[in-house]
C-alpha positions in Angstrom: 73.8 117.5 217.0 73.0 120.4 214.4 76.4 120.9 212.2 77.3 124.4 212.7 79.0 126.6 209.9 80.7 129.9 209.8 79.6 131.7 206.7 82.6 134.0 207.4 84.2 131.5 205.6 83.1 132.4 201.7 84.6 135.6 202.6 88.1 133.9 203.7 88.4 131.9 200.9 87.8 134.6 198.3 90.1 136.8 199.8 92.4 133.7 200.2 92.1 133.1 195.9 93.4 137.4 195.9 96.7 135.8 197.2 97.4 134.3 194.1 97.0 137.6 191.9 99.8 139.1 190.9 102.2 140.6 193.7 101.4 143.8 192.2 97.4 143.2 192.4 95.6 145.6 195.2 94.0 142.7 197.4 90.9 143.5 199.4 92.3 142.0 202.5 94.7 144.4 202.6 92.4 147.9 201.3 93.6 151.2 203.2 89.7 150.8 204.3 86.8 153.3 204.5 86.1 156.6 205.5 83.8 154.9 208.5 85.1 151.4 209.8 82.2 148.7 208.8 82.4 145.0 209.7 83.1 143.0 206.7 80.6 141.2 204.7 80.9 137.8 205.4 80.4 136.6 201.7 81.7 139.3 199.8 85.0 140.8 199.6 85.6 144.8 200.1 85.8 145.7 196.7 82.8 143.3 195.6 80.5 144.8 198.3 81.6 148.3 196.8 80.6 147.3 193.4 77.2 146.2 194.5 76.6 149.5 196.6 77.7 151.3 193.5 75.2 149.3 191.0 72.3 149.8 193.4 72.7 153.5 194.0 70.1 156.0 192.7 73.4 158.2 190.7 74.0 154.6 188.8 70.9 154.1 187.9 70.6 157.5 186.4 72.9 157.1 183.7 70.3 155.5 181.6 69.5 159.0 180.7 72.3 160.8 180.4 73.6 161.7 177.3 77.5 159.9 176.1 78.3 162.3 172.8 75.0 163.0 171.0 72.2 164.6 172.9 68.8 163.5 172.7 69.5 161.5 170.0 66.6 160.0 167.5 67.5 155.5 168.0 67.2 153.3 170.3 71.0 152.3 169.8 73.2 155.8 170.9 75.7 155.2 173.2 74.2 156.6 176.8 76.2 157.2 180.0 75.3 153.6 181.4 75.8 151.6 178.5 79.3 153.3 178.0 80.2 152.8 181.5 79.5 148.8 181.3 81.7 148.9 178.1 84.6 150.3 180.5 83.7 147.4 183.1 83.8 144.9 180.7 86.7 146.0 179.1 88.3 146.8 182.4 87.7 143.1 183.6 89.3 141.5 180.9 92.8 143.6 180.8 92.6 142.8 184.7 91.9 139.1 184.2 94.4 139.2 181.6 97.3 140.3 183.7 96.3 138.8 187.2 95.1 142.2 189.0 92.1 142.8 190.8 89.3 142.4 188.5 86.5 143.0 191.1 88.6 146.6 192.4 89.1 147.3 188.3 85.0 146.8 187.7 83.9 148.7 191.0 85.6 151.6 189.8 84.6 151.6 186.8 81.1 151.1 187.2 81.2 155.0 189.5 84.1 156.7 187.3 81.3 158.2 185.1 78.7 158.6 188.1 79.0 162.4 188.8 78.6 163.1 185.2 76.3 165.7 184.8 73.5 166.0 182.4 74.0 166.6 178.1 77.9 165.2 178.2 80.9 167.3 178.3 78.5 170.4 177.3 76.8 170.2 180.6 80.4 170.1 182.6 81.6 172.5 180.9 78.5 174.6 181.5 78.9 173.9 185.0 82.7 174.6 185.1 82.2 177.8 183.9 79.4 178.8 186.4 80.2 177.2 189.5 82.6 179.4 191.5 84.9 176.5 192.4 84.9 174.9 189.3 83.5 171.6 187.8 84.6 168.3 186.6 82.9 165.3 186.4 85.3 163.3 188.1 85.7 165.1 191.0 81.6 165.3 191.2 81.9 161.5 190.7 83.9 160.7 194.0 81.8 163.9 195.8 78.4 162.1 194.9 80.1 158.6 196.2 81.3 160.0 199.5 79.0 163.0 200.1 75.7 162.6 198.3 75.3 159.0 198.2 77.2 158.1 201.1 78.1 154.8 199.4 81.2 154.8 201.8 83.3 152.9 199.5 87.0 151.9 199.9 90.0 154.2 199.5 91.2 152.3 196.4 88.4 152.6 194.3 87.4 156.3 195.2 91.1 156.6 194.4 90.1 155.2 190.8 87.3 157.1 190.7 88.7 160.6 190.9 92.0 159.9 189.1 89.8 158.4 185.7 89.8 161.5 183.4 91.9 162.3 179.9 92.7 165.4 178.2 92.5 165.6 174.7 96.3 165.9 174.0 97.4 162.5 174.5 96.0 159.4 175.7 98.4 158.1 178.2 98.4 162.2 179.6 98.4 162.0 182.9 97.3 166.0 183.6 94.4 164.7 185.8 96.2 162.3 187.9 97.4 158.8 187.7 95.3 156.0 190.2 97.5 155.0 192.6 96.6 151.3 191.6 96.8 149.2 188.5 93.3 148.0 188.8 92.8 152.0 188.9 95.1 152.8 185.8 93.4 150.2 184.1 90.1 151.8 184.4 91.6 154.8 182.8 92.7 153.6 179.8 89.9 151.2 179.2 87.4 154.0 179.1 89.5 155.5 176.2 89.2 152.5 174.7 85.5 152.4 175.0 84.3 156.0 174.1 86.6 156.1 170.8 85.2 153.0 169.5 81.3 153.3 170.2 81.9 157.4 169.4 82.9 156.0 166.3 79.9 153.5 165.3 77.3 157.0 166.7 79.2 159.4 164.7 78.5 156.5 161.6 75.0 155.9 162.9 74.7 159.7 162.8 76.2 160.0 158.9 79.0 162.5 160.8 81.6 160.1 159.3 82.0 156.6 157.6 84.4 154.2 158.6 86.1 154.5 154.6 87.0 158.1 155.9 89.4 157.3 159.1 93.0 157.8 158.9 94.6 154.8 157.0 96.8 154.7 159.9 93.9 153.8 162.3 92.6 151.5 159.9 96.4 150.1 159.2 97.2 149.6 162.9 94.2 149.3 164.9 91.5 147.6 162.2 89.3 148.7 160.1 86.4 147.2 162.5 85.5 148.1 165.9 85.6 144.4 166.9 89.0 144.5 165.8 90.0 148.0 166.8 89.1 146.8 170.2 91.0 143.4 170.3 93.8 145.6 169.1 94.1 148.3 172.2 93.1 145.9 174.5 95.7 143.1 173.8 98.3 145.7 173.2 97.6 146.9 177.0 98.2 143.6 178.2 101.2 143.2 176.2 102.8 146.3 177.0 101.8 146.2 180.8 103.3 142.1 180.9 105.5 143.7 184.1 102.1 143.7 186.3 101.8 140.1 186.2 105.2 140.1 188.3 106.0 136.9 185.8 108.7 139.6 184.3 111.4 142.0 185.8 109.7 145.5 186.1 110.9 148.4 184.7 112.4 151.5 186.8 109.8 152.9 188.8 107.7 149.6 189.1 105.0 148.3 186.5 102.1 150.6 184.9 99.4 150.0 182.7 100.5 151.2 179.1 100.6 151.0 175.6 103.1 150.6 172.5 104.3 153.6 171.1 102.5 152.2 168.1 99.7 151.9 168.6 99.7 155.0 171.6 100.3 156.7 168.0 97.8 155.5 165.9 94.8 156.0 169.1 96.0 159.2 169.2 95.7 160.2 165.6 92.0 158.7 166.1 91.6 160.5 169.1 92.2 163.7 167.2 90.2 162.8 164.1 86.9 162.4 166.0 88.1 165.5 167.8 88.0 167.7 164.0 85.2 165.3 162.6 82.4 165.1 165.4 83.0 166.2 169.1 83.7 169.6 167.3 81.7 170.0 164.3 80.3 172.7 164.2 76.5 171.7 163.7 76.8 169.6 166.7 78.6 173.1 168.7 75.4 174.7 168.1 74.0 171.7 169.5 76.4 171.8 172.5 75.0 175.4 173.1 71.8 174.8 173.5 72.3 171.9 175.8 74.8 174.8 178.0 72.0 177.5 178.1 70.0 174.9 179.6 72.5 173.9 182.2 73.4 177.8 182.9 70.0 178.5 183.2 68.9 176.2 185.8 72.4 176.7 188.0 71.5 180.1 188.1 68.3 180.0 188.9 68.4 177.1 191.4 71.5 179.1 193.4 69.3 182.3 193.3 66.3 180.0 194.7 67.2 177.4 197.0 64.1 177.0 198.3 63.2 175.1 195.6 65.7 172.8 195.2 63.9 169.8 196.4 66.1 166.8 196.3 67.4 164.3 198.5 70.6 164.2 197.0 71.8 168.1 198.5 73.8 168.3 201.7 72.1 171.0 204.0 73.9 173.7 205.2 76.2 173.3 201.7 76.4 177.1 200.2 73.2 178.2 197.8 75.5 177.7 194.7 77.0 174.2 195.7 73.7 172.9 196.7 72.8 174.3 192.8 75.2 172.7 191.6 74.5 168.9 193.3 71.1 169.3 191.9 71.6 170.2 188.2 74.7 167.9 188.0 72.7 165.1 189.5 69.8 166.0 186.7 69.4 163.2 183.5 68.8 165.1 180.1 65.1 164.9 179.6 64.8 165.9 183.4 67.0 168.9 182.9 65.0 169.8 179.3 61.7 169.4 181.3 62.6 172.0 184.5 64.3 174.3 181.9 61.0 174.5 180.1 58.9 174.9 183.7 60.9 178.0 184.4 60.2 179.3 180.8 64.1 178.4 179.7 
């Protein structure tokens, strides 16, 4: 008689390993679920079967051509949108590794907390945010192109990380944009300030913007005078100061978070700031910046005064002229958006 087998099973067991994360881990088993019920996969848990949909999605794939820090750049070794959001994967998988979370919720995340961005970096959002009449930011976009555009239909803890991801500039632990209501989610935040200020660093060098002789001796002192090291540094100071999540320690008042030493918070900070002065504000590269806006104005305006030729599968119908507009340009890559600017005589 043929042996039978429930392949249910690889599902059971892998959500049966998630039981012996951390008690403070967000286990897949237990997810707050998705917008429209699904039947599980039977070999995957939730947060793995949302980091696949998220990988093969037409908005991930973009990112290839979307611009990190320096638009259009002449190399084939710029930072671009894609290769900075594996860098915040990676990184997020090891700090979640590291202190027995979630790592496949901390890399699903990551992989879409960039995937909204629109085209020529923070020149294009803030182009965008200054046209569109509800404003723009690319995190919100993010989760709007996972649950609205994409339909991706991903759990409620990893949309959660998605639209909680961003910084401001005045501190890196600020928490102005919101805090993810999971670890796995406050993870991803911090490890893409990790990333960007370290491969901003090697493009502003590969650029000759800076040289790695000219950062503050108290980056250099504290955090390395490498980015291998830098690196090593902010991620094992994470894991230290966040110990708590691993539930192997008392928590603190209020429960465990992902942090850092004052220390070193000090001494990113003072980096942060320094590429602030020395590169994402230079002006050489503002004039650059400008350009890159007049592109994204242009096209916003002209594709809200025009809808009729907005001709992309990625609009909602029925949406408002200007928020169809917006979907379109947002959802643009760089050379895309240089190429339609140039079709309307931009």
């Amino acid at each position: 008689m043929p042996q039978t087998f429930d392949l249910a099973a690889v599902r059971r067991r892998l959500e049966e390993r998630e039981r012996t994360l951390s008690p403070y881990a967000a286990r897949s088993a237990d997810t707050r679920g998705r917008e429209s019920p699904e039947e599980p996969s039977p070999v995957r848990t939730e947060y793995q079967r949302d980091r696949d949909r998220i990988i093969h999605c037409k908005a991930f794939r973009r990112l290839k051509h979307k611009t990190q820090v320096f638009i259009a750049p002449i190399g084939d070794h710029y930072v671009t949108r894609l290769t900075h959001t594996l860098e915040v994967a990676q990184i997020a998988r090891t700090i979640a590794r590291a202190l027995n979370l979630n790592e496949d919720l901390a890399e699903a995340a990551a992989l879409a907390h960039d995937i909204g961005h629109p085209p020529f970096g923070h020149a294009g959002e803030q182009a965008l945010a200054d046209v569109v009449p509800e404003g723009f930011r690319h995190a919100e976009h993010s989760l709007r192109v996972v649950e609205k555009l994409e339909r991706l239909n991903l759990t409620w803890e990893v949309r959660d990380g998605i639209v909680n991801s961003s910084k401001v500039r005045e501190d890196i632990m600020a928490e102005a944009w919101g805090t993810p209501t999971t670890l796995e989610g406050q993870i991803v935040k911090l490890s893409d300030a990790v990333a960007y200020m370290n491969h901003d660093i090697a493009d502003a060098i590969r650029a000759g913007l800076i040289t790695e002789e000219e950062l503050p001796r108290e980056v250099s002192d504290v955090l390395g005078r490498r980015h291998s090291q830098r690196i090593n540094t902010l991620v094992s100071d994470i894991v230290q100061a966040s110990w708590a999540a691993t539930g192997d320690v008392p928590p603190p008042e209020g429960g465990p978070r992902i942090t850092m030493s004052d220390r070193i918070r000090a001494a990113a900070n003072v980096l942060r700031e320094f590429m602030f002065q020395r590169v994402y504000l230079l002006e050489e590269r503002q004039e650059e910046a400008e350009r890159a806006k007049q592109i994204v104005r242009r096209l916003y305006q002209y594709f809200a005064a025009h809808p009729d030729e907005v001709h992309s599968e990625f609009v909602i119908e029925g949406d408002p002229d200007w928020r169809r507009a917006a979907d379109y340009v947002a959802g643009m890559t760089d050379g895309y958006a240089v190429s339609a600017a140039e079709r309307l005589g931009g």
